[in-house]
C-alpha positions as CSV (number, residue, x, y, z in Angstrom):
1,X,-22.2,-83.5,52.5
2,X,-23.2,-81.5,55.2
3,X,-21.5,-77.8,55.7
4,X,-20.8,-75.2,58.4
5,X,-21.9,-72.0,57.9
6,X,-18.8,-68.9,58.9
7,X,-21.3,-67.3,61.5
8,X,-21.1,-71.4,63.5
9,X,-17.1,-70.9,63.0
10,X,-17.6,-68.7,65.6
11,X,-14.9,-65.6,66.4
12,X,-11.9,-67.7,65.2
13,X,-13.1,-66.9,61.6
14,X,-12.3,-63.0,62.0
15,X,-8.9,-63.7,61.9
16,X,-9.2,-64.2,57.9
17,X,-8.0,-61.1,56.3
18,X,-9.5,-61.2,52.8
19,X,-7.9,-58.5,50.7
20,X,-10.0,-58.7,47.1
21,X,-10.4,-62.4,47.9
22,X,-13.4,-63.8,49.7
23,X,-12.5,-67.6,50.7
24,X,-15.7,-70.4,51.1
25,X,-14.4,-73.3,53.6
26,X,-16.2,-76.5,53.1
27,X,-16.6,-78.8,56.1
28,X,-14.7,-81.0,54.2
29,X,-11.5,-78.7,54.0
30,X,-12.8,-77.6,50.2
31,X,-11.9,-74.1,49.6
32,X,-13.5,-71.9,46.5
33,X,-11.6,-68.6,46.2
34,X,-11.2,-65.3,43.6
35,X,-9.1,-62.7,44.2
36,X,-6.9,-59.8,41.9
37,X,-6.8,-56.0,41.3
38,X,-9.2,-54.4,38.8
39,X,-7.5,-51.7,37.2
40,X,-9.7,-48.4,38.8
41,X,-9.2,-45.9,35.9
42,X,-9.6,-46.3,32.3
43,X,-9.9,-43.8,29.1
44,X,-12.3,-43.3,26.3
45,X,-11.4,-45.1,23.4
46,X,-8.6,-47.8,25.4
47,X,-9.0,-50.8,26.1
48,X,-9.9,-52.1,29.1
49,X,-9.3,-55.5,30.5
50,X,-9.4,-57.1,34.2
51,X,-9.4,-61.4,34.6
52,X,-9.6,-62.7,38.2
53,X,-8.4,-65.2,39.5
54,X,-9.9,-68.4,41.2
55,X,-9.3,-71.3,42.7
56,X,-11.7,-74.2,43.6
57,X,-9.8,-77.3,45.7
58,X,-13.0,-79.6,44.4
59,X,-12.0,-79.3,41.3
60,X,-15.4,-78.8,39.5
61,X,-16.1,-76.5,36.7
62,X,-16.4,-72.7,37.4
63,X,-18.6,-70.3,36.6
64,X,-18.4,-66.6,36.5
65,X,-20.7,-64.1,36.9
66,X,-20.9,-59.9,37.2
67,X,-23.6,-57.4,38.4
68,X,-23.0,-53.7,38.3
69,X,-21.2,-54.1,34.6
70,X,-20.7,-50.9,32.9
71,X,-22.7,-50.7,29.4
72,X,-19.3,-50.8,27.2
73,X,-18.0,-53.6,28.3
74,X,-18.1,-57.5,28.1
75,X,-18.0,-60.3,30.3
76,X,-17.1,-64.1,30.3
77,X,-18.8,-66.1,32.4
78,X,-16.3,-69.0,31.7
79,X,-13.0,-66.8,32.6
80,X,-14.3,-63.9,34.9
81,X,-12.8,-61.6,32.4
82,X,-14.1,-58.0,32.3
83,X,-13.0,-56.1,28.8
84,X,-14.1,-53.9,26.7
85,X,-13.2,-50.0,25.0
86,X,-15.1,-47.2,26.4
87,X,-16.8,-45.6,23.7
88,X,-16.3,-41.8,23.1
89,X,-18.8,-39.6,25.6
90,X,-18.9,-42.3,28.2
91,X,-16.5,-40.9,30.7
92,X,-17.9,-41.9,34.0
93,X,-17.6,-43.7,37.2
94,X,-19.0,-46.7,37.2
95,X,-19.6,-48.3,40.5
96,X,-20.7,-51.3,42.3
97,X,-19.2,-53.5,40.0
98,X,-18.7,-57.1,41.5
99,X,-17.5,-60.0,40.2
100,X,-18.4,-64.3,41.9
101,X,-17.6,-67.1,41.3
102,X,-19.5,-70.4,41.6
103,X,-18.2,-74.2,41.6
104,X,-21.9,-75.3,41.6
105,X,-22.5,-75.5,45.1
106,X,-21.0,-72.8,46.6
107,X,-20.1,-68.8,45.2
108,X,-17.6,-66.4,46.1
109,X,-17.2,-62.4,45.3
110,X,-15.1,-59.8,45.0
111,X,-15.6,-57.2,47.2
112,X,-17.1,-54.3,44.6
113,X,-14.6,-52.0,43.0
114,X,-15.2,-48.7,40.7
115,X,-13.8,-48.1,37.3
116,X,-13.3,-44.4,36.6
117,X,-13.3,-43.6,33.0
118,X,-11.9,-40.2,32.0
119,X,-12.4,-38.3,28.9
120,X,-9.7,-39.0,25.5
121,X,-7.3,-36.4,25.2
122,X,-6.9,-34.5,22.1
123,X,-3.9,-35.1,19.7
124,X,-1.6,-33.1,18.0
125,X,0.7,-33.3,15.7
126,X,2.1,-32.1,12.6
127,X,5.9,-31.2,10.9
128,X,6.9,-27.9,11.4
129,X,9.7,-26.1,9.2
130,X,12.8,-25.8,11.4
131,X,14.5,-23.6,9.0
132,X,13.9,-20.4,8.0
133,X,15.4,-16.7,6.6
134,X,14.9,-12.9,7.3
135,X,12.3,-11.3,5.5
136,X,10.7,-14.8,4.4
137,X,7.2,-15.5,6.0
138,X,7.3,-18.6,8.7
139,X,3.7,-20.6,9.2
140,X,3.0,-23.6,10.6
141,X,-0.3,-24.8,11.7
142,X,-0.5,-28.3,13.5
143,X,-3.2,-30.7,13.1
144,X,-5.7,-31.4,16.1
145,X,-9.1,-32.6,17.2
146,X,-10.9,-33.8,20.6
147,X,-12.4,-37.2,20.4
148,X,-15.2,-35.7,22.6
149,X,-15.3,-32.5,20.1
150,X,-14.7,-30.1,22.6
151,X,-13.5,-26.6,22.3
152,X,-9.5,-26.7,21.7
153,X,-7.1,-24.0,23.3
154,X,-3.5,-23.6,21.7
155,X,-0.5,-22.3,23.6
156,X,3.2,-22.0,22.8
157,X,6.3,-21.9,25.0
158,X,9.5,-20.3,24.1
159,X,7.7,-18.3,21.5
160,X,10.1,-16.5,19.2
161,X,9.5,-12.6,19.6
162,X,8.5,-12.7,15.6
163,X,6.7,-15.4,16.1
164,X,3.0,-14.9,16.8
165,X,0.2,-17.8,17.6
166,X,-3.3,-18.2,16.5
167,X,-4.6,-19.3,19.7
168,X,-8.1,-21.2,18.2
169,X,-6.3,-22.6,15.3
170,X,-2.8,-23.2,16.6
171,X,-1.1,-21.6,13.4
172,X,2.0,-20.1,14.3
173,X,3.2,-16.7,11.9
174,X,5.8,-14.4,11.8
175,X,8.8,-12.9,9.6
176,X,11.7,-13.6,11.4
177,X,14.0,-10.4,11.3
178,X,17.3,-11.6,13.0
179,X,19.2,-14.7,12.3
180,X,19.9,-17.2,15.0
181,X,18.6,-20.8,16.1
182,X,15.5,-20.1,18.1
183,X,14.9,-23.5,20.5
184,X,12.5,-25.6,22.9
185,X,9.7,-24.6,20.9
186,X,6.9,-26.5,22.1
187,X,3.3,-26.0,21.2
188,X,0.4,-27.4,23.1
189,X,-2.9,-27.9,22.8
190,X,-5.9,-28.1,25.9
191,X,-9.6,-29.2,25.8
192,X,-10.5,-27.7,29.1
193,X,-9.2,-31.3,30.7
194,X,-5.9,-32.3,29.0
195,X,-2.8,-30.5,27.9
196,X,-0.9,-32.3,25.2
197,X,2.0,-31.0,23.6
198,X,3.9,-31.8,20.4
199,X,8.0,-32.3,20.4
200,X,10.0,-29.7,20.9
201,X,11.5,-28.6,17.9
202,X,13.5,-25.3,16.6
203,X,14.0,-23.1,14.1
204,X,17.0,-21.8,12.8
205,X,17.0,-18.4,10.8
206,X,19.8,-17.6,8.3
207,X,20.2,-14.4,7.8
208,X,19.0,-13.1,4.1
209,X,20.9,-11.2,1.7
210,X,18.5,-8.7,0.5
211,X,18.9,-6.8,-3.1
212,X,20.3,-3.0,-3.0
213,X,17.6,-0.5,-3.6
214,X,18.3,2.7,-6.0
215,X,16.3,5.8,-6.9
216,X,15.9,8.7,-8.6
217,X,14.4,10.4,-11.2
218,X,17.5,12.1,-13.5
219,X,17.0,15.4,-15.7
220,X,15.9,14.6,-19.0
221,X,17.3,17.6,-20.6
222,X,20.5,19.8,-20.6
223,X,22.0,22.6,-23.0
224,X,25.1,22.7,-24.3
225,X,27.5,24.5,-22.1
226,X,25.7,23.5,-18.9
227,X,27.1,20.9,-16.1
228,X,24.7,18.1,-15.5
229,X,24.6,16.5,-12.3
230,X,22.4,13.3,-10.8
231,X,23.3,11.3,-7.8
232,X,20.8,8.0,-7.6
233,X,19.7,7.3,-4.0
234,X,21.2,3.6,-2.9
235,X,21.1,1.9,0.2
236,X,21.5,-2.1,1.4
237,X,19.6,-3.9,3.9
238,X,22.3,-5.6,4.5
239,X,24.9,-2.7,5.2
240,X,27.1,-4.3,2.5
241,X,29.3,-2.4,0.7
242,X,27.8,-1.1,-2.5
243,X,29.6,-0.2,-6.1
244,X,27.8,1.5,-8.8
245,X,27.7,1.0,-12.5
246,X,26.4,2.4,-16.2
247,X,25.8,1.7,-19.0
248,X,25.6,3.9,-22.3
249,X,27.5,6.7,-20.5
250,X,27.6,10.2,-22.9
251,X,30.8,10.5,-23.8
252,X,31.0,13.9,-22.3
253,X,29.9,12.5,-19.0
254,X,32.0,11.3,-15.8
255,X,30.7,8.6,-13.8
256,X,31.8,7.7,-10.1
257,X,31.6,4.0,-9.3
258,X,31.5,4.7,-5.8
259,X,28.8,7.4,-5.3
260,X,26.8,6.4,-8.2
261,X,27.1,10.2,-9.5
262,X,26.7,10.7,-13.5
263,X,28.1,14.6,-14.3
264,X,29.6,16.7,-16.8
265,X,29.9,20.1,-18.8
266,X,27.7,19.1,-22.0
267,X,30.5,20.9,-24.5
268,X,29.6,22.7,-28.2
269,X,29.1,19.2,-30.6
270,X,27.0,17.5,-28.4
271,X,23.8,18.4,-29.3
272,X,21.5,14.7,-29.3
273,X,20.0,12.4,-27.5
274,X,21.6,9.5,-25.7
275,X,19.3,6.8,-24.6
276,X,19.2,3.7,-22.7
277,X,21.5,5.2,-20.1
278,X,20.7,2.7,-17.3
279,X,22.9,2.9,-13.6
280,X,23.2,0.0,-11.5
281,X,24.3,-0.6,-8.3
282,X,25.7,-4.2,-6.4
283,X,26.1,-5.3,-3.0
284,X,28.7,-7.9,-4.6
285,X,25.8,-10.4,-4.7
286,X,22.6,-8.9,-6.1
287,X,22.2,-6.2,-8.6
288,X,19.7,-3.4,-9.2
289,X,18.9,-1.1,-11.5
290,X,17.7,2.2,-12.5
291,X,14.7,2.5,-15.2
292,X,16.9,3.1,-18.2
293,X,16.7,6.7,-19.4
294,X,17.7,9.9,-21.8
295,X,19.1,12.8,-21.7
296,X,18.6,15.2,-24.8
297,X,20.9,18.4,-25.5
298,X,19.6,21.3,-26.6
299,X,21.9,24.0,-28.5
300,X,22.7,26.5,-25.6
301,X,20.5,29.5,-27.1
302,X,17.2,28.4,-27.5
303,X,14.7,31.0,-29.9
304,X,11.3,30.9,-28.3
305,X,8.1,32.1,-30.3
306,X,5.7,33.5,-28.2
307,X,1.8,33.7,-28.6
308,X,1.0,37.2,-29.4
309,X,-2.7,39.1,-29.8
310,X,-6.1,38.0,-28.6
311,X,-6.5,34.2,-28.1
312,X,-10.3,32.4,-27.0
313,X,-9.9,31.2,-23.1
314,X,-10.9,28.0,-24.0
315,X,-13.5,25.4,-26.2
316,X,-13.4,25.1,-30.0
317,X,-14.8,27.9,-31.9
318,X,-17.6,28.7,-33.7
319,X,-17.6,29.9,-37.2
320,X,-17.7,33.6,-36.4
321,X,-14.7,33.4,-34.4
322,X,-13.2,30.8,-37.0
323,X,-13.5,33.2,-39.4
324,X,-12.5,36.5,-37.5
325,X,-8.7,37.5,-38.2
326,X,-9.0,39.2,-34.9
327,X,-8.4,36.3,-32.8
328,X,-5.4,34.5,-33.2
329,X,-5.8,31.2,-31.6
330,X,-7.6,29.2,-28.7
331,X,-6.5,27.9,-25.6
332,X,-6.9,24.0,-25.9
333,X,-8.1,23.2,-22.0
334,X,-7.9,19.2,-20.9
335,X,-8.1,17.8,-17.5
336,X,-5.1,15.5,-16.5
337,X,-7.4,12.3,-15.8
338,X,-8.6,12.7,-19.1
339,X,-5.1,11.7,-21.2
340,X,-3.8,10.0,-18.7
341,X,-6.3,7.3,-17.8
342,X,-3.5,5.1,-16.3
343,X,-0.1,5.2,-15.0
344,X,1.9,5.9,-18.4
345,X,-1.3,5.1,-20.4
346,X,-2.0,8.2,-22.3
347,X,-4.8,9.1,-24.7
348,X,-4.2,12.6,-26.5
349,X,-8.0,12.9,-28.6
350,X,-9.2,15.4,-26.3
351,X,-6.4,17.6,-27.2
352,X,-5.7,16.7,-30.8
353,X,-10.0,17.0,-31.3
354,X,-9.7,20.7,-30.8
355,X,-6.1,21.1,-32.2
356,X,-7.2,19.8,-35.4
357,X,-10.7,22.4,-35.1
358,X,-7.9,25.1,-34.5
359,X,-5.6,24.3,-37.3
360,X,-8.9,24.1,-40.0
361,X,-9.3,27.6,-38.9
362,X,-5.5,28.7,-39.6
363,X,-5.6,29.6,-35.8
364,X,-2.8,29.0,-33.6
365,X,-3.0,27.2,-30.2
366,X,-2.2,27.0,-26.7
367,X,-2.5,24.3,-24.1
368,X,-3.6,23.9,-20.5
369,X,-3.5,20.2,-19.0
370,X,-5.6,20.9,-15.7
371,X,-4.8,19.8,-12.3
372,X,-6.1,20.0,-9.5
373,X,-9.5,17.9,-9.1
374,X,-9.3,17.0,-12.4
375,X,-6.2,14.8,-11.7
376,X,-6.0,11.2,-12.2
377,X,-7.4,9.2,-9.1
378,X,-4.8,6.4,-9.5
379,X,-2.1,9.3,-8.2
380,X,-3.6,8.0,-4.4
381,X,-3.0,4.4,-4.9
382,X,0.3,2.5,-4.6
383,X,2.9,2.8,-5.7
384,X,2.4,6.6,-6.1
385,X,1.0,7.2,-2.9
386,X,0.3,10.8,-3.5
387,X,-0.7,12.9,-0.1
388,X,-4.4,14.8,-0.8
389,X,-5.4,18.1,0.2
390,X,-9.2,18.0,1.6
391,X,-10.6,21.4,0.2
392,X,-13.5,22.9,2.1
393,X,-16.1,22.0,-0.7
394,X,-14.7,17.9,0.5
395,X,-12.9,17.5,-2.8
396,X,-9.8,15.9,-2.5
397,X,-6.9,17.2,-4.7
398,X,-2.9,16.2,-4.7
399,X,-0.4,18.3,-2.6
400,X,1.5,20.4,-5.3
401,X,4.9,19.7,-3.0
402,X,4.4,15.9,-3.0
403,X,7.4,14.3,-4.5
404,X,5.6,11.9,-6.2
405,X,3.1,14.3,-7.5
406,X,6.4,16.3,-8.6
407,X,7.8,13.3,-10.5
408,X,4.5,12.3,-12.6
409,X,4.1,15.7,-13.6
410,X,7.4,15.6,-15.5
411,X,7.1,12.1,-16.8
412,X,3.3,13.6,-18.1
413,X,5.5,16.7,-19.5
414,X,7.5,14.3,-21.0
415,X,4.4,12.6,-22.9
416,X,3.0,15.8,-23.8
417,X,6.5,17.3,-25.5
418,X,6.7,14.0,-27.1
419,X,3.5,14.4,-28.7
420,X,3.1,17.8,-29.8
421,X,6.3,19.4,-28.7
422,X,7.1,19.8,-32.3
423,X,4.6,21.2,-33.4
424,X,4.8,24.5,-34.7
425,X,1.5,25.8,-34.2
426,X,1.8,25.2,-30.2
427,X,2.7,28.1,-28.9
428,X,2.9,28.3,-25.4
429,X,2.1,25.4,-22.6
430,X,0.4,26.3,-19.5
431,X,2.0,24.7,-15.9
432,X,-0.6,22.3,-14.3
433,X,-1.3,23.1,-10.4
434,X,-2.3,21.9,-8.0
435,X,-5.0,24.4,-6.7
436,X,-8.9,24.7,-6.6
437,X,-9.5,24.6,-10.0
438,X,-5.9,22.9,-11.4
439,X,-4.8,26.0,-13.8
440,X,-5.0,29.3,-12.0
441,X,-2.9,29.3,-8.8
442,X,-5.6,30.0,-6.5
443,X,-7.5,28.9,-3.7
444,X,-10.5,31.8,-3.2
445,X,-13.1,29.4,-1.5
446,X,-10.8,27.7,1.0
447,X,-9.9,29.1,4.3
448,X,-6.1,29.8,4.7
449,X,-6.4,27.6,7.9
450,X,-7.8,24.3,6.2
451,X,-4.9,24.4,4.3
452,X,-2.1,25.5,6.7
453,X,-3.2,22.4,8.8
454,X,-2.7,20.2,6.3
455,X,0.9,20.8,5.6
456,X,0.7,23.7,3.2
457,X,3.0,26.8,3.2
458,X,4.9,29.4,0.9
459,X,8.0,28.0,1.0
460,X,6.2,24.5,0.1
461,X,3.9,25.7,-3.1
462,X,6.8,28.2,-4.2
463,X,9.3,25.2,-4.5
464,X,6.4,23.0,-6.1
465,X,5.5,25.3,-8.6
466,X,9.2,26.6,-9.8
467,X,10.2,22.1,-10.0
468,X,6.6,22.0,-12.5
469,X,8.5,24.7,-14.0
470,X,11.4,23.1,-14.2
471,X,10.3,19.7,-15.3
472,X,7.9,21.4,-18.2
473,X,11.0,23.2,-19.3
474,X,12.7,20.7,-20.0
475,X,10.2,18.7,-21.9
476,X,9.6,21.6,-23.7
477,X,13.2,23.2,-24.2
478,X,11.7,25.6,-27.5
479,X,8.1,26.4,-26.5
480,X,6.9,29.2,-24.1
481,X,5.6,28.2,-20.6
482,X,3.1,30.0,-18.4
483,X,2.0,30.1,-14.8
484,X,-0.6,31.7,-13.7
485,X,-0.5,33.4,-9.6
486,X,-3.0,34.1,-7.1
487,X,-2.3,35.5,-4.0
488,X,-1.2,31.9,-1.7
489,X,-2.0,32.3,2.3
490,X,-3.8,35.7,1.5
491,X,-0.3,37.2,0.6
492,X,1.8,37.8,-2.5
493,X,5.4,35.4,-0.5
494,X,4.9,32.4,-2.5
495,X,4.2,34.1,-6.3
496,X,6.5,36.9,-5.7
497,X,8.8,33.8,-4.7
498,X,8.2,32.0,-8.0
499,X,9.0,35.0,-9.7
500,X,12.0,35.2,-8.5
501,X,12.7,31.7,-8.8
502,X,12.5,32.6,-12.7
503,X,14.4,35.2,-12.7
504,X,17.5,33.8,-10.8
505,X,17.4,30.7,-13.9
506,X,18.4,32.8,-17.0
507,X,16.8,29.5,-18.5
508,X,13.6,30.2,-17.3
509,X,13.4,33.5,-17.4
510,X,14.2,33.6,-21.4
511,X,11.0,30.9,-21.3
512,X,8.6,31.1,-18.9
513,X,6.0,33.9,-18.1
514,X,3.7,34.7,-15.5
515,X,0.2,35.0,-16.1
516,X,-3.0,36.6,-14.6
517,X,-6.5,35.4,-15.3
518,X,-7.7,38.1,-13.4
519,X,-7.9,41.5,-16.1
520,X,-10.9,43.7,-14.9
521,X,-9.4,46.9,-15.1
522,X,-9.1,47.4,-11.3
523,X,-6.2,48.0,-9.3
524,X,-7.0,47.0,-5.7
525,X,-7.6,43.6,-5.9
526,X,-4.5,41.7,-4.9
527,X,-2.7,45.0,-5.7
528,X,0.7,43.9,-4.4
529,X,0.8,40.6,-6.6
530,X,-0.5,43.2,-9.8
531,X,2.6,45.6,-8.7
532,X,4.6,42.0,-8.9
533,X,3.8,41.4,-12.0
534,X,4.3,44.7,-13.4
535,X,8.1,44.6,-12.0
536,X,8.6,41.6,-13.6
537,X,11.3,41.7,-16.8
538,X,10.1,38.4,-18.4
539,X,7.2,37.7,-20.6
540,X,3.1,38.2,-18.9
541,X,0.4,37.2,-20.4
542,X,-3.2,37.4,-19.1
543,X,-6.9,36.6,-19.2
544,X,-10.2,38.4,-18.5
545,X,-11.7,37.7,-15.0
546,X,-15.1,36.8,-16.7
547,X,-17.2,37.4,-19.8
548,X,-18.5,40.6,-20.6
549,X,-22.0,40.2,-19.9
550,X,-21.1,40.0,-15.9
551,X,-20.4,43.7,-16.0
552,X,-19.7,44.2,-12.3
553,X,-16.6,42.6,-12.4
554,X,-15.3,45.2,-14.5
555,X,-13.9,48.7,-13.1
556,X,-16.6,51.2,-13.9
557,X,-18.4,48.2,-15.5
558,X,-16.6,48.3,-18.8
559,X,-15.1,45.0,-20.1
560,X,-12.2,47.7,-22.4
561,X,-10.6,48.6,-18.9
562,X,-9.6,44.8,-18.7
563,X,-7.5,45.0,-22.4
564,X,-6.2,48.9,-20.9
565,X,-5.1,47.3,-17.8
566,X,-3.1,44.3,-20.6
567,X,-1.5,47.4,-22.8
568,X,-0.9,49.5,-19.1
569,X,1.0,46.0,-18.0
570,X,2.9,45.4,-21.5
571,X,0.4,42.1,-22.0
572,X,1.5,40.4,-25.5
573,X,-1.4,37.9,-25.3
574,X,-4.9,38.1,-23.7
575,X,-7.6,35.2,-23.9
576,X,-11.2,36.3,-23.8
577,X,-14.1,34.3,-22.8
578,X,-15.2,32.2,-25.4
579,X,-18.6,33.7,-25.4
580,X,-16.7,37.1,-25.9
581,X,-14.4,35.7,-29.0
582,X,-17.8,34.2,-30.7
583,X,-19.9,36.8,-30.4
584,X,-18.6,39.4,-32.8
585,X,-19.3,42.4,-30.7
586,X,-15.9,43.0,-29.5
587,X,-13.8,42.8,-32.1
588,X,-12.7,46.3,-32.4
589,X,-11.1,46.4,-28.9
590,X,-9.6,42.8,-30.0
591,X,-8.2,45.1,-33.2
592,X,-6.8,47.4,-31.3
593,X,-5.3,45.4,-28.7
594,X,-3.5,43.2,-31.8
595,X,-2.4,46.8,-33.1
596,X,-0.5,47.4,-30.0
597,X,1.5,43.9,-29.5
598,X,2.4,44.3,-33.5
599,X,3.8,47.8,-32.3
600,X,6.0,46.7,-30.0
């Protein structure tokens, strides 16, 4: 059969619209047609499928065929049908694609259409908590990747305030601190193309019921006839109401259920001590509780023996001075970090090494537990948290007025009593402070203004020293105490102030002495604290500013104007340099120093 081309149709063929479908007329009437509407987008990783359609009035088998085909997909030549999935990193437009048709004799095409693939969007997902309570940590972190491994942003909307968002990782963290339902929460994630978000979801925050705290560190000791007070320190998170309670009360004691107060006037009988006294306080739901502790009462007059004669400053002694009825005893110097290694661990053979020296020499003893820098490092750390003082050598050392400082001290004064409080060879205990060398309140090589500016004044290391006082008292109720004084800020305020601190406390005063390690026989150095001193009406006792051999540091350069000054101050006890005590050579001023404290 013989056919017509379209250009002999002449201008009557332009009046064919063919939207996608292109139309072959045969001169016998046969038309061969394919038409439809490929879909023009697609995504990585979906499917894609487009089928024609066709239509051939002769009735002979079709055939389909494609140029321009993108690389991921697949194409029947018996259907027309373009499908495939575009594979990850083939986002693209792919163009020219067309698609014919062809009964055998004649073909037909689609005009040629585009396909634009875009890139996959990332996912999300995950189950976040939607409850939580105050105080309790709150994470979530959702799951997410990009197909195409691209870098993934993370943003929130209607962020709770407590709530705070890991922007790289999408982990959302907080503590909430206020109850309520927080809502619309929606987190969403971007790959610099698509932003796809999770569900909305909330949280809802009950309000937790938090434990009542309670502090305070009660007196350990009291004497008969004197009132003993201690209010605990409560509180509640909450702002519930709180109600206090005790356990092995002393029968002489009152006890307020409403202030937590535990007080009374210790009367004649009472003389023991009650233990496992433990206060409690409740919010009506939780319950905390004190540390249990005791409380010991001591008979109301207490006899104190007091070191008397020439004692060696410190160090065991050698067999000259072992053997030399001219000194009395030893001072038995430790440093703090040395017994107590660990919070409450305590190791005592430093001490009982050269007690037990002491005692194989008949001698009696005295003890010094050094401050200072030679206090325990773990005083810094939590829970203790213990403020330092930065000297101007850059060693660090514990502020004295520190109340933490303040309430190891008497827990280590505790220890100590507990240990060798009964023994009757110790005769007087030295207070620790917390100065440049940890025994003798002084601080010669530190400018005034390094220490003002970190916190330090008189009023602070006066009410320091008399609470060491205090707490060393009462671990020690029948033993004589000591403190030595310096000049504090370049003035005599804060000594003369602890001296009057022990004289106001009859306690005190009928205990604890002041000392100066600073006997040279000269009377201008720190000449109002000496005048102090002299005034003072309780017990002094006193040390040599240095060994013998560094004769300058003597008036006229004679170490006897040191042991004159003692007698001209009413000194019962002196301790000499332990080069002095062992060397022999001075034991006729040691004689006649013991001479005059047996006269008076």
């Amino acid at each position: 059969m013989k056919f017509k081309s379209n250009r002999l149709m002449g201008r009557s063929a332009a009046c064919f619209v063919l939207l996608w479908s292109i139309a072959l007329t045969a001169l016998a009437g046969q038309t061969l047609s394919i038409s439809g509407v490929p879909p023009a987008n697609a995504v990585e990783g979906t499917a894609y499928s487009f089928k024609p359609t066709a239509s051939n009035s002769s009735g002979t088998t079709l055939t389909f065929s494609i140029s321009g085909k993108p690389s991921w997909a697949s194409f029947s030549t018996s259907t027309g049908t373009l499908s495939g999935t575009p594979t990850y990193g083939s986002a693209a437009t792919y163009s020219g694609i067309t698609i014919s048709v062809s009964n055998g004799t004649s073909t037909a095409s689609m005009p040629a259409f585009s396909i634009k693939v875009d890139y996959a969007p990332p996912t999300i997902s995950g189950t976040p908590a939607t409850t939580g309570a105050t105080g309790t940590a709150y994470s979530f972190k959702p799951t997410a990747s990009s197909p195409d491994g691209f870098t993934l942003t993370f943003t929130v909307s209607n962020r709770p305030s407590w709530m705070s968002l890991n922007s790289s990782t999408g982990a959302l963290s907080g503590t909430p601190t206020t109850a309520g339902t927080y809502s619309s929460i929606v987190e969403s994630v971007n790959d610099g193309h698509h932003n796809v978000s999770m569900a909305a979801f909330a949280v809802a925050v009950t309000q937790t019921n938090y434990a009542p705290t309670i502090s305070g560190t009660p007196s350990a000791y009291v004497l008969v006839g004197q009132t003993y007070s201690f209010t605990p320190t409560a509180s509640d998170a909450n702002g519930d109401k709180l109600t206090f309670s005790i356990s092995n009360k002393p029968s002489w004691a009152s006890f307020s259920t409403t202030t937590g107060v535990l007080s009374g006037t210790v009367p004649a009988g009472s003389v023991s001590k009650y233990t496992s006294i433990t206060i409690s306080v409740s919010d009506g739901v939780n319950k905390t509780s004190l540390s249990a502790f005791s409380i010991t009462v001591n008979p109301a007059s207490v006899t104190i023996v007091r070191p008397l004669g020439v004692f060696a400053a410190s160090g065991p002694l050698n067999s000259t001075a072992s053997s030399d009825t001219q000194v009395k005893g030893g001072l038995v110097r430790v440093g703090w970090a040395q017994i107590e290694t660990s919070a409450g661990s305590y190791d005592f053979t430093a001490i009982t090494n050269q007690v037990n020296s002491l005692k194989a020499a008949g001698k009696k003893w005295t003890l010094g537990v050094v401050g200072g820098p030679s206090s325990p490092t773990w005083l810094y750390s939590s829970p203790y948290n213990v403020k330092s003082l930065t000297l101007d050598n850059g060693s660090k050392i514990p502020q004295y007025w520190d109340v933490n400082l303040q309430t190891r001290l008497g827990l280590l004064a505790s220890a100590l009593a507990a240990q060798f409080g009964s023994d009757s060879n110790l005769m007087m205990v030295y207070i620790p402070q917390m100065s440049e060398n940890g025994i003798e309140g002084q601080f010669n090589h530190t400018a005034d203004s390094t220490l003002t500016a970190q916190g330090m004044t008189s009023s602070n290391w006066t009410t320091a020293a008399l609470g060491a006082i205090t707490s060393f008292s009462n671990a020690f109720p029948d033993k004589a105490l000591a403190i030595e004084l310096h000049n504090i800020l370049s003035s005599d305020a804060a000594p003369l102030s602890i001296i009057q601190g022990i004289e106001a406390n009859s306690t005190l005063l009928n205990q604890a002495g002041v000392a100066m390690w600073w006997l040279s026989g000269k009377t201008t150095y720190q000449a109002a604290l000496l005048a102090d001193i002299a005034n003072f009406p309780g017990s002094r006792y006193g040390q040599t500013i240095d060994q013998s051999s560094n004769t300058s540091a003597f008036l006229n350069s004679d170490y006897t104007q040191a042991y004159s000054q003692a007698e001209a101050l009413g000194l019962k006890y002196v301790e000499s340099w332990q080069s002095d005590v062992q060397s022999g050579t001075w034991d006729s001023i040691f004689s006649s120093f013991n001479s005059f404290v047996s006269a008076q």
